[in-house]
C-alpha positions in Angstrom: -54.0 116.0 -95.3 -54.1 117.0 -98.8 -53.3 115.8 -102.0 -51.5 119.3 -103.1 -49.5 120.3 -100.3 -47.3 122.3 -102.3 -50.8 123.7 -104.4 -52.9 124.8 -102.0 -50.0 126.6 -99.2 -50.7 130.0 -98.6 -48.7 132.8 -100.3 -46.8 135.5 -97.8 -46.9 138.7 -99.8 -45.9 140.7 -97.1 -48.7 142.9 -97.0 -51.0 140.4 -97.8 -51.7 136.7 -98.1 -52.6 134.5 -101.2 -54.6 131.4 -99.7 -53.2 129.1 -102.3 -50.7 129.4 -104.8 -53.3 129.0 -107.8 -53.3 132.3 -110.1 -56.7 132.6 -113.0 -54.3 134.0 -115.4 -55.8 136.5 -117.7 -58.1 135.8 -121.0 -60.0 138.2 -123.1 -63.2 137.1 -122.8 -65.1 139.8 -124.4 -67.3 140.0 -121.1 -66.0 143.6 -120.5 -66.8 144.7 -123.9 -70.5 144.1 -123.1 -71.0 147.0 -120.7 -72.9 144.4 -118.7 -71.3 144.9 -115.5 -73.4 142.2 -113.4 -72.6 139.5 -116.1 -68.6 140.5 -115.8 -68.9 140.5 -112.1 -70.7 137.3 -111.7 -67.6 135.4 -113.9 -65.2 136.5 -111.8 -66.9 135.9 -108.5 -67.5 132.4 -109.9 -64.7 131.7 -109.7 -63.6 133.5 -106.5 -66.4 131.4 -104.4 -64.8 128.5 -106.0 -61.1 129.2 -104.3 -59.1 130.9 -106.5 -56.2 132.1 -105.0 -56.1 135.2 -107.5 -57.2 136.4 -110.4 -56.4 138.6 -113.3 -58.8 140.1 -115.3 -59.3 140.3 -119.4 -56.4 143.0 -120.8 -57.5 146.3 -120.4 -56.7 149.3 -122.3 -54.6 152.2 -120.8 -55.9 154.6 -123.6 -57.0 154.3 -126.8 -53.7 153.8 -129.0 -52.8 151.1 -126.9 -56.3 148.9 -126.8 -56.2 146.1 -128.5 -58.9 146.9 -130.9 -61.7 149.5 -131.3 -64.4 149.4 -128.4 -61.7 147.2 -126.0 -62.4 148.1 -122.7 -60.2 150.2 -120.9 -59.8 152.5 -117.7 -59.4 156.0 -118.2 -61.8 157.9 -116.1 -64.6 158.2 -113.2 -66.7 155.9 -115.2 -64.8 153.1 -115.5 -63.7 153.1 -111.9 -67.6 152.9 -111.1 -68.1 150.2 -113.4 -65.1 147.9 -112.4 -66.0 148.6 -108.6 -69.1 146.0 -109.5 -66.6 143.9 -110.5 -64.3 144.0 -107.0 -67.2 144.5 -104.5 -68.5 140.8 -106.1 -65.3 139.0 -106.1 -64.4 140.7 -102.0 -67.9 139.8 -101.0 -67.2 136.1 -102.9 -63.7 135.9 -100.3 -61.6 136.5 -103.6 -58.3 139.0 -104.7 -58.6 140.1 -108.0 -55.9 141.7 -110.0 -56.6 144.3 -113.4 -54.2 143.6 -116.1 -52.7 146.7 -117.6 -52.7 146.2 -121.5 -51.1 148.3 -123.8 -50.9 146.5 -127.3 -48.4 148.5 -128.8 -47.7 147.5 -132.8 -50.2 144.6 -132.3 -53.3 147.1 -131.2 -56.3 146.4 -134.2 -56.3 150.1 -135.1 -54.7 152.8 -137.5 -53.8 155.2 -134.2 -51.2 152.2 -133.1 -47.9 152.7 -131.6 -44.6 151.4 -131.0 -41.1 151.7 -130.5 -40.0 151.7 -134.5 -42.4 151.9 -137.2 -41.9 148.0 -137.6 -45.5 146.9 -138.8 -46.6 143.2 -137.0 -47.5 140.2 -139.2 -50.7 139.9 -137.5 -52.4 143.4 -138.3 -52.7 145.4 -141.4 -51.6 148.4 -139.8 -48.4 149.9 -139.8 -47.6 151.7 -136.0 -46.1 155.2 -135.6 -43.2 155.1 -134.0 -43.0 157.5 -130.8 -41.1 160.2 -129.8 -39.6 161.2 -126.4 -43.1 162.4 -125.7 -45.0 160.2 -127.2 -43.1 157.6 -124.7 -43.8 159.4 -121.6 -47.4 159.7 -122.8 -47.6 156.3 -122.6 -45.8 155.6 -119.2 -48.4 158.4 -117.6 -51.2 156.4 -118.9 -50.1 152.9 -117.7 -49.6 154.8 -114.2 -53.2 156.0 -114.5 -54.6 153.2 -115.4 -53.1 151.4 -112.2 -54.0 154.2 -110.3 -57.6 154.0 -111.3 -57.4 150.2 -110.5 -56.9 150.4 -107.4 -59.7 153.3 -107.0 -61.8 150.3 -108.2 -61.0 148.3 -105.1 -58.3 145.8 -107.8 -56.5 143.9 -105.2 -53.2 144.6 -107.5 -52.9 145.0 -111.2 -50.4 142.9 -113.5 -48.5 145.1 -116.4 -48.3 143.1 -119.4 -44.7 142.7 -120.7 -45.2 139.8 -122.5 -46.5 138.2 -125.8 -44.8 140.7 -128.0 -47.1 143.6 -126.6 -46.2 147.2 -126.1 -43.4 146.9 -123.6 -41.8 143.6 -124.8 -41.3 145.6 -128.2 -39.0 147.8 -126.6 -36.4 145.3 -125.5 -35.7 143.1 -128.7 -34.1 144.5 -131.8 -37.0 142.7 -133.9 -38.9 145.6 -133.3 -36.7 148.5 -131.7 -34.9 150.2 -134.1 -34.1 153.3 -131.9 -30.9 154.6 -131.5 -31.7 157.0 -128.5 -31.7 156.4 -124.8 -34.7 154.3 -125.4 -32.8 152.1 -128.0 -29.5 150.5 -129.1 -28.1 149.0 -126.0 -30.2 145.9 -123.6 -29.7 149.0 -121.0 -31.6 151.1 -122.7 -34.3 148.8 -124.6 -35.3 147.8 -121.1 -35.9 151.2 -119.8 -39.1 151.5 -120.5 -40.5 148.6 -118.5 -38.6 149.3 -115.5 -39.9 152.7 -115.6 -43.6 151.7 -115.9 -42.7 149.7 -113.0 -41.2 152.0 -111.1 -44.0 155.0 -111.1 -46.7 152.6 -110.8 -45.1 151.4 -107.7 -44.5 155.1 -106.4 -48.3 156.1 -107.0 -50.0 153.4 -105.6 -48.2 152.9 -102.8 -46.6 149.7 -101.1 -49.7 147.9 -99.8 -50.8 146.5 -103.5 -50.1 144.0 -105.4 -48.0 144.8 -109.6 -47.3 141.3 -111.2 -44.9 142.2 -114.2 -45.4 139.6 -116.8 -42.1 138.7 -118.6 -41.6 136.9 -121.8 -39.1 134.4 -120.4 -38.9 132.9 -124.0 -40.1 135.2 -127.1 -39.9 132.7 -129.8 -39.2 135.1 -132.6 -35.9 135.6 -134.5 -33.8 138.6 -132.6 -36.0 138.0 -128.9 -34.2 138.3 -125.5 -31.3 136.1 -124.4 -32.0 134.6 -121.3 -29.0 136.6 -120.1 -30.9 139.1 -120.9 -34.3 137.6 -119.2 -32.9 137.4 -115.4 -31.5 141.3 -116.2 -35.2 142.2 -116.6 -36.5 140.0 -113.9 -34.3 141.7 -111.4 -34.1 145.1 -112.3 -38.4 144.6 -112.3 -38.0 143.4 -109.2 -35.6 146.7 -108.0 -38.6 148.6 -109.4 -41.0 147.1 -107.0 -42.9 144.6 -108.8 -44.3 142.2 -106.3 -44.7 139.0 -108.2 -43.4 138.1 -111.6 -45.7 135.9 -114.2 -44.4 133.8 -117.1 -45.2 135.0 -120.7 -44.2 132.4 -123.2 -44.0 133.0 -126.9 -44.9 136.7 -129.2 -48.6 136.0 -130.9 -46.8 136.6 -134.1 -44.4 133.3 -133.1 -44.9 130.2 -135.5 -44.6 127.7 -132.9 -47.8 126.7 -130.4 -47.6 127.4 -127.1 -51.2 126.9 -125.6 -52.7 124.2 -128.1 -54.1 120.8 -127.3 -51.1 119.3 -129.3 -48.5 121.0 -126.7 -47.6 118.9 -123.9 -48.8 119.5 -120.4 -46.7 122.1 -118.0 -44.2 122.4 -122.2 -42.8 125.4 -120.9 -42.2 124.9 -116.7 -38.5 124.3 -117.4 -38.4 127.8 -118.9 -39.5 129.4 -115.6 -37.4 127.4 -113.5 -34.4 128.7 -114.8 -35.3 132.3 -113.2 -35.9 130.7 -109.9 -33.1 132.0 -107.4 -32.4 134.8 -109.8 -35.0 136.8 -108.0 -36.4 136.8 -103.9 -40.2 137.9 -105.2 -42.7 134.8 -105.9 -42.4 133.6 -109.8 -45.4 132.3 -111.6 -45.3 129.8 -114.2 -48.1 129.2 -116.8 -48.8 127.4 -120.0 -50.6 124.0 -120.6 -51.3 123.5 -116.4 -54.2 121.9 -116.9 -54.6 119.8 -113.8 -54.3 119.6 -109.7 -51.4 116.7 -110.3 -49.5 118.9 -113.0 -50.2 121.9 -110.8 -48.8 120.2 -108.0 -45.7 118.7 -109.9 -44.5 121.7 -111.1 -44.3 123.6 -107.9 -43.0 120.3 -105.8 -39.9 120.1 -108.4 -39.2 123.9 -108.0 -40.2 125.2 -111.3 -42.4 128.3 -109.8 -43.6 129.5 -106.4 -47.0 129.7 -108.0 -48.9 128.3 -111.0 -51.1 130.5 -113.5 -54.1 128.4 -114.9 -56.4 130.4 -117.6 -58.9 128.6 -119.4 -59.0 125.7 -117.1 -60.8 128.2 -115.0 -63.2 128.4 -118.0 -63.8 124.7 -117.6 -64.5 124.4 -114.1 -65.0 127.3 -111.9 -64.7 125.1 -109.4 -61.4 123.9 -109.9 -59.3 124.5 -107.1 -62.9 123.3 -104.8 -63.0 120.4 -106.3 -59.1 120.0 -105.8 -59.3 120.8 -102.1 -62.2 118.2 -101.2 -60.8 115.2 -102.9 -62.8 115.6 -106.2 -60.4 116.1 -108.3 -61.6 113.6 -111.0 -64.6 115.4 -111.2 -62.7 118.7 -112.3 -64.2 119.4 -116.1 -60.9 118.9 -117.6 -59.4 121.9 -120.2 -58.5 120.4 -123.2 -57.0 123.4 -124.9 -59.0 123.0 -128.1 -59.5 126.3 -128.0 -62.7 126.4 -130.3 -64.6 128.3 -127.8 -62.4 130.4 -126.1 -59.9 131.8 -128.1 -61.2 131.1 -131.3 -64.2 133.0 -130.4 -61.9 135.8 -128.9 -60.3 136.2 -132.4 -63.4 136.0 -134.0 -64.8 139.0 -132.0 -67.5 136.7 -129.9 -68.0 136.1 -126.4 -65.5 134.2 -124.9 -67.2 130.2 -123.1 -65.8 126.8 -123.1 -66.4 124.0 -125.4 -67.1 121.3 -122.0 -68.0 124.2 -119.7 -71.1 126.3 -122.0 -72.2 128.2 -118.9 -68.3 130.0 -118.7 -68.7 133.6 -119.5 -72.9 132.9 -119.5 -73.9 132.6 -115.4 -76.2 135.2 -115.7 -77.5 133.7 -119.0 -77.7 130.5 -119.0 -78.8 129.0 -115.5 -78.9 125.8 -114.3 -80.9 125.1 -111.3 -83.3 122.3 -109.8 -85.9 121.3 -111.6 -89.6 121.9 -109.7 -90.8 119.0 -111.4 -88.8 115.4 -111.6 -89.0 113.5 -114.9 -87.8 110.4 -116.3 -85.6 111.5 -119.3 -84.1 108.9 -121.7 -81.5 109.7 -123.7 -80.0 107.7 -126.7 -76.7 108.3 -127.5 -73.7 109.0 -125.3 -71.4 111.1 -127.3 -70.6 114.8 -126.4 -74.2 115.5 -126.6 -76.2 112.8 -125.0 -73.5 113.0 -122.4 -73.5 116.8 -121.6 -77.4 116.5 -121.5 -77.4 113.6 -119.4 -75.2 115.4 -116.2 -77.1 118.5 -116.7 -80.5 117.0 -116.3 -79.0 114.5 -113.7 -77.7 117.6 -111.9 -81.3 119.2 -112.1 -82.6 116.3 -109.9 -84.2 114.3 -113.3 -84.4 110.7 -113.6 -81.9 109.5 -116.4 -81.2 106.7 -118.3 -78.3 106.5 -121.5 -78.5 104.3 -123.9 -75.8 103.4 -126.6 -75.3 100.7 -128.5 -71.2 101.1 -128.4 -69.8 99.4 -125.5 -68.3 102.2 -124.4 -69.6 105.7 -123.4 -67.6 109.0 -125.5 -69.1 108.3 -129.2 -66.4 109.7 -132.1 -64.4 111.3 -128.7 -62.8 107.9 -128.5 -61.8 108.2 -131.6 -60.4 112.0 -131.5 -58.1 110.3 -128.6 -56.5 108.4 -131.0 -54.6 111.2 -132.3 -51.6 112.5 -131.4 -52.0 115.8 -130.3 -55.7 114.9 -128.9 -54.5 112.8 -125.2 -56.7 115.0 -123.5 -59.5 113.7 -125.0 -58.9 110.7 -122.9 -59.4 112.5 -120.1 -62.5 114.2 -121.0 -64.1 110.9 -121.5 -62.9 109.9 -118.1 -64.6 112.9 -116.8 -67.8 111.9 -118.3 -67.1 108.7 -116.7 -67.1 110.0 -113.0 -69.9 112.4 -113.2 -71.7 109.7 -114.5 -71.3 107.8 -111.5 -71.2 110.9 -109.4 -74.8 111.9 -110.6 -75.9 108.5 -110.8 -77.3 108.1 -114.2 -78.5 104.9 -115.1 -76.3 103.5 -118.2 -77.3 100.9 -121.2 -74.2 100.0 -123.1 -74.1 97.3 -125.9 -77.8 98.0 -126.9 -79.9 99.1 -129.8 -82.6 100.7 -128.8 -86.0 100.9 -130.6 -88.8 103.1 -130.6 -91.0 100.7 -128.5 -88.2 101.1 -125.7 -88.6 104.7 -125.1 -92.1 104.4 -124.3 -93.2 105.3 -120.7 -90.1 108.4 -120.5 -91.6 111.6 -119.9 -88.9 112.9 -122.3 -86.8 111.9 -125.3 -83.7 112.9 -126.2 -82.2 111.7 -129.9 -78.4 112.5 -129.7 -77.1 109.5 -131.8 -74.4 111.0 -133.7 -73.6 110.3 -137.5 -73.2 108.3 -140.2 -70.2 108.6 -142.7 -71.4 110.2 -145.7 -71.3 107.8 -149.2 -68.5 109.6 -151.6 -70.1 107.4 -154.3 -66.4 107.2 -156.4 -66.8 104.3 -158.9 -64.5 101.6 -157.2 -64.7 102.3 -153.3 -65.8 98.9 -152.6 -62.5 97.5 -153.4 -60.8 96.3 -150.4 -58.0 99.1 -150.2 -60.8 101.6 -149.2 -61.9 101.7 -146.1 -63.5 104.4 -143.6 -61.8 106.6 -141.3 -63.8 104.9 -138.2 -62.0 101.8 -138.7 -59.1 103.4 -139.3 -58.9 105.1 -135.9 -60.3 102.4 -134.1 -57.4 100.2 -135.8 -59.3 97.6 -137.0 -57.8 97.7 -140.4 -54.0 97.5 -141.7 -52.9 100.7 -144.0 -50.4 100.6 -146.3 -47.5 103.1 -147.1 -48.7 105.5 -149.7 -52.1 106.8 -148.3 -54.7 108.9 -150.3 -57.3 110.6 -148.1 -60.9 111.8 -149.4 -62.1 114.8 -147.9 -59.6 117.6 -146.2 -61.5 118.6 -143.7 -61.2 118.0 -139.4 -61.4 114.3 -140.0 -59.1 114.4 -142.7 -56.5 116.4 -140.8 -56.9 114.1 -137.8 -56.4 110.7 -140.1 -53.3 112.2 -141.3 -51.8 113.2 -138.0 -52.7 109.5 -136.9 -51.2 108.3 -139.9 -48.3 109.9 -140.5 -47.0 109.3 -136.7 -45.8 106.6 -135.5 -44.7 105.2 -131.7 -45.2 107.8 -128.7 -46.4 111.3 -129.5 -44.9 114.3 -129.6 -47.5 115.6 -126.9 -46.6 113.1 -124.5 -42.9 113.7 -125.1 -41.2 117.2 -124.3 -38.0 116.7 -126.0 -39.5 115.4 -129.2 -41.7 118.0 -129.1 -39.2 120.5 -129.1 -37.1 119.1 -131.4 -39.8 118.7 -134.2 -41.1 122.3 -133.4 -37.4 123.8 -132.9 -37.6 125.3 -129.4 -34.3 125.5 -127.8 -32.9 126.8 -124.4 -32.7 130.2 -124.8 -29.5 130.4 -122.2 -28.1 128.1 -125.3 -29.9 130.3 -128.3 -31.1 133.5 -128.5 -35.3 133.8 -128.4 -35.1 129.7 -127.5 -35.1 128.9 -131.7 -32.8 126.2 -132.5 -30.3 127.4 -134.7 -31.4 124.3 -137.3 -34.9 125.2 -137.1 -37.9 122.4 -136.5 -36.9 118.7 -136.9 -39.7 116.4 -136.7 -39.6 112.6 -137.0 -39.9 111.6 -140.4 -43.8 110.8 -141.4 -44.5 106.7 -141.3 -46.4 107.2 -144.4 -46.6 109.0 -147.4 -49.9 110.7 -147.0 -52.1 112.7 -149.8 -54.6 115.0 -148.7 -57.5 115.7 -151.2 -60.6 118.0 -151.5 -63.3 118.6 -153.7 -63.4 122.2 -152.6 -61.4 124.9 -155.0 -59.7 126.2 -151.7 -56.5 125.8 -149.5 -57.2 122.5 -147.8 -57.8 123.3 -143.9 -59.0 126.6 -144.5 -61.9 125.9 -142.3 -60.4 124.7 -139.4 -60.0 126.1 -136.1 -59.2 130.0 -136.3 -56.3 129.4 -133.7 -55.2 125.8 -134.0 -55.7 125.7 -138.1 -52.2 127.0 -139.0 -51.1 124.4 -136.7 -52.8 121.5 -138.0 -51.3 122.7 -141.5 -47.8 123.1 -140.6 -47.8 120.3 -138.7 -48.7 118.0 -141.6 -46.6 120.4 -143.9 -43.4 119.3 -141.7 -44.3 115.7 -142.5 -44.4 115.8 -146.1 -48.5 115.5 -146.3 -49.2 116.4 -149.9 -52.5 118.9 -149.9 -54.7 119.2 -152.6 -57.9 120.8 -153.4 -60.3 121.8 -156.4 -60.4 117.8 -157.7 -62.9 115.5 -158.6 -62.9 111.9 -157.6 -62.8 110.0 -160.9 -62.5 106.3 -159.8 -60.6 104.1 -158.0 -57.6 101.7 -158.9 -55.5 99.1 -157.7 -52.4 101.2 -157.5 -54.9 104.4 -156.3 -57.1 107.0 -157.5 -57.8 109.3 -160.3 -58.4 112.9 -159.6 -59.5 115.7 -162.3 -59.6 119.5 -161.9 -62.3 121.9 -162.4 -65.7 121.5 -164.2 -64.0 120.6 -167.0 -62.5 117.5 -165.0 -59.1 118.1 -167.0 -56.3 116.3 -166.4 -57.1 113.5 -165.1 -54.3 111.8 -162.6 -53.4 108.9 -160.6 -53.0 109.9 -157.0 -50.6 106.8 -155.7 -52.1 104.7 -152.9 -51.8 101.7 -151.4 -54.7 102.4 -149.2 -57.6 105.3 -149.5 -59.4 106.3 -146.7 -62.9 107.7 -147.0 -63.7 111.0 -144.9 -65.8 112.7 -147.4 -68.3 114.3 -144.5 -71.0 112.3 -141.9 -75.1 112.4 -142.5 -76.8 112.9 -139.5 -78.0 109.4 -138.2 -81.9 110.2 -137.5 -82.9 107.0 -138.0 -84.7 106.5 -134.4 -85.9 110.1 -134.5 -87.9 110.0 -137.8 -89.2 106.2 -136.5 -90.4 108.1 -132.7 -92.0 111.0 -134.9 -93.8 108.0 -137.6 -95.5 107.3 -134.6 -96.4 110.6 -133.4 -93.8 110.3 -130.7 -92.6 113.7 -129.2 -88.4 113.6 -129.5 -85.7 116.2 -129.1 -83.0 115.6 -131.3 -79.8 117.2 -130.9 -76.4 117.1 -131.8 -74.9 114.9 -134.8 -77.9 113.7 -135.5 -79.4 117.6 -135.7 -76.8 118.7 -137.8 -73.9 116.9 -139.1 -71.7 119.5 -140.3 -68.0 118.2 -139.1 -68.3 116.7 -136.1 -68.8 120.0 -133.5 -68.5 118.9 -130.0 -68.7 122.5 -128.8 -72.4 122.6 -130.9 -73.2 119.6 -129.1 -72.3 119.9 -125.8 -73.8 123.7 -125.7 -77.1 122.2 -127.3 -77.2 119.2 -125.2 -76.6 121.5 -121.8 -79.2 124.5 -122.8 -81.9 121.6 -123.7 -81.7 119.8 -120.2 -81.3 123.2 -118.6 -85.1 124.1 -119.4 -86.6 120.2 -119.2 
């Protein structure tokens, strides 16, 4: 008997079976680009021995106006077969089906030979496409058809064609970016040609016995997308074509609302698939924000998909759906969609990992494997990088022991889970929790520890955090400024007009915690779509509400400030900052940078501008909360090394730049990996 009855059935294909109903969705990863064939193959068949029903690789390129950037892999010739059979023969020999995705990038390809449907250039790249002729199209359609031809040369189990996310083919079917007036424009007859076509011909040269998932944008979220009239048209006229399996794309990369972020609720977009089911007899994926076995198993048991596509939680655990199977599901590494090191890294041309999972995209690299010798390691600290250094060494076969003098394991993590938008930082510390007691690591909460204490370890390990870092204004120790710890551990009363020193993470954090009030948006779908303005899209065209987003209004009247001459949140997240900003935007949060902190007053603070300090102004508060930065909290370090005492020291208390759990935990797990 199983826990995910509905999860782990078997998928009829026909021709072939799926032995659960779990799809890896496709990321770019960057693994490709690397040429390294072994490392690519060895992520992939990760995942495969850990029970993946199937997988889709990265996007690949069908030629060279359609990659998504210069040097983007793609297939188009003998080479490229040979070096993506490594890839297949890995993943077969692992008991895994692997599917290539087909992507053509159309007007949002990083390159000055792009092309589209109408010279209608994207928001998102600086250059302007060329729009194609009749030729031009059929170019195109012959090298999709090529490239899934060349797949399945490679031993691909099936490819998916990417119609989704505002790529090549979804630019055909919406007037926001098909201008044409020829048989490949004007009417929804025509605009969809192009897909179906692709469809068809790839189905006639690969023959029946392979597997073409068509991934349709169900919901576009751009002014002018598809109806969802217009949606279940597609879906079965794909289907006519002979796609086998249709996946969910939600939301063009150009939309302004977030669709994969950490602040989206679980399974946001489910309801958006389910309205296709019975429109079509082939299997229909769903996918977005499926981040556990119990949401996994939800969704298909209330009839919102045949089959669920989970990316990046396969980044966090490649065992997943192992783990699910067994009845160790609370010991799946949980995705928090934070995206710092997946698709931030993606868009910052890096290699694609996972901030709780550093060995994603690195098994060849970055090996963890029993120690040949066993030491007694102690470790003093258990935030995100005492933690991630204790289960590694613990998993090594070492003799651990955690100190912390918080009562409480998780460090500033239990205070990120205090914002709305950050719930699944509650469950990362939970998963902390059960590998702790999975590995059994010996604990010490409630307790300061001192240099005589670590005597007798083999090894030391210094991973105690930070301190907040002393703004020094002339007045802070009045008793309307306090810190932001206190703040988010609610042990202090703020009043309605808030100031806030320092704009950056922290800052952004206090004033989402601050400005919301009662049940978050992330934990409720209906609010959530009525403060980002997603609609049904049978009910309004592209699923925008007609009266755009229309969030709560904000508890308190927040001010952002910054000593830095730039646009406040600049720095954060490459993905997730424009969130953060608009987010607080919506709620009134008044941003401003380029002052210095003059002092501090009953009724608030003064600010000045520039070096000149000009213009000094009272910032109205009731309360002022102190972010201005952490110092790394060495204290016990420089105390071991006084005495001569050999330490590691890691984390916060290495550097204290923000607070980076994705530095820590990736520090914490190489350091334990080589103890």
């Amino acid at each position: 008997m199983t826990d995910y009855p509905h999860l782990l059935a078997p998928l009829d294909l026909g021709f072939t079976t799926l032995k659960n109903r779990v799809l890896m969705g496709s990321m770019h990863t960057g693994l490709e680009e690397t040429k390294d064939w072994n490392r690519v193959a060895e992520f992939y068949a990760a995942r495969a021995r850990g029970e993946v029903g199937l997988m889709v690789t990265g996007g690949i390129g069908p030629n060279l106006e359609g990659s998504v950037l210069p040097g983007a892999a793609m297939m188009v010739g003998q080479e490229d077969v040979d070096n993506h059979s490594v890839i297949t023969k890995r993943v077969h020999d692992a008991g895994g089906k692997i599917a290539m995705q087909i992507l053509h990038a159309g007007r949002y390809a990083y390159g000055p030979k792009c092309v589209a449907p109408s010279a209608v250039k994207s928001p998102i790249s600086p250059f302007p496409p060329a729009a194609l002729d009749d030729e031009g199209i059929e170019k195109q359609i012959g090298d999709i058809v090529a490239c899934a031809q060349r797949a399945q040369q490679a031993g691909y189990d099936g490819v998916e064609i990417m119609g989704s996310e505002g790529y090549f083919l979804n630019q055909f079917l919406v007037t926001h970016t098909n201008k044409r007036d020829d048989d490949w424009g004007g009417s929804y007859e025509n605009r969809m040609r192009l897909p179906i076509e692709v469809v068809r011909r790839a189905r006639e040269a690969v023959g029946t016995d392979f597997i073409i998932i068509y991934r349709l944008s169900m919901i576009d979220l751009v002014p002018n997308g598809s109806t969802h009239e217009e949606v279940v048209q597609l879906a079965q006229e794909i289907e006519k074509a002979g796609a086998t399996i249709i996946n969910t794309g939600i939301g063009w990369h150009e939309a302004r609302i977030p669709t994969i972020a950490t602040s989206v609720p679980r399974a946001a977009f489910a309801w958006v698939t389910k309205k296709l089911m019975g429109k079509v007899s082939i299997p229909v994926i769903t996918s977005n924000r499926i981040n556990t076995p119990e949401v996994a198993e939800d969704v298909l048991a209330t009839g919102c998909a045949d089959m669920v596509s989970m990316a990046r939680p396969m980044l966090a655990d490649a065992d997943f759906v192992t783990k699910a199977m067994t009845g160790k599901s609370s010991q799946i590494a949980p995705c928090i969609a934070c995206n710092q090191a997946c698709l931030d890294h993606t868009f910052s041309g890096k290699i694609s990992s996972c901030l709780v999972n550093p060995q994603a995209c690195y098994e060849t690299e970055l090996l963890i494997t029993p120690a040949q010798t066993q030491k007694s390691i102690a470790i003093v600290g258990a935030g995100p990088a005492g933690l991630s250094t204790a289960m590694t060494a613990a998993g090594r076969g070492h003799q651990v022991t955690l100190f912390d003098r918080a009562s409480e394991i998780g460090g500033q993590l239990n205070m990120a889970k205090q914002v709305p938008g950050k719930e699944e930082f509650w469950g990362l510390v939970d998963w902390y929790r059960a590998m702790i007691a999975e590995l059994g690591i010996t604990v010490e909460l409630g307790r300061e520890v001192s240099a005589d204490d670590l005597q007798g370890f083999d090894e030391v390990i210094i991973a105690t955090g930070v301190v907040p870092r002393d703004p020094e204004i002339p007045g802070q120790d009045a008793a309307h400024v306090v810190n932001y710890i206190d703040v988010l551990r609610g042990k202090v009363t703020v009043g309605p007009r808030v100031a806030i020193i320092g704009a950056g993470g922290i800052g952004f954090d206090v004033a989402e915690f601050l400005v919301h009030e009662g049940i978050s948006p992330t934990e409720s779908l209906p609010d959530w779509m009525r403060e980002w303005g997603v609609a049904d899209p049978a009910a309004h065209r592209s699923g925008l509400a007609p009266e755009g987003p229309q969030p709560e209004p904000p508890a308190r009247q927040v001010t952002l400030l910054q000593r830095k001459a730039e646009k406040p949140g600049r720095r954060l997240g490459k993905t997730t900052g424009w969130i953060h900003r608009a987010a607080l935007a919506m709620k009134d949060v008044k941003m401003i940078g380029g002052v210095n902190y003059e002092r501090i007053e009953a009724g608030g603070i003064v600010v000045s501008h520039g070096e000149a300090r000009e213009n000094p102004t009272l910032i109205d508060a009731d309360t002022i909360v102190l972010c201005a930065g952490q110092l790394s909290d060495r204290s016990l370090a420089d105390a071991l090394e006084t005495r001569g005492a050999k330490c590691h020291v890691i984390g916060g208390a290495d550097v204290a730049t923000e607070l980076d759990a994705k530095r820590a935990i990736n520090q914490g797990t190489r350091l334990a990996a080589e103890l």
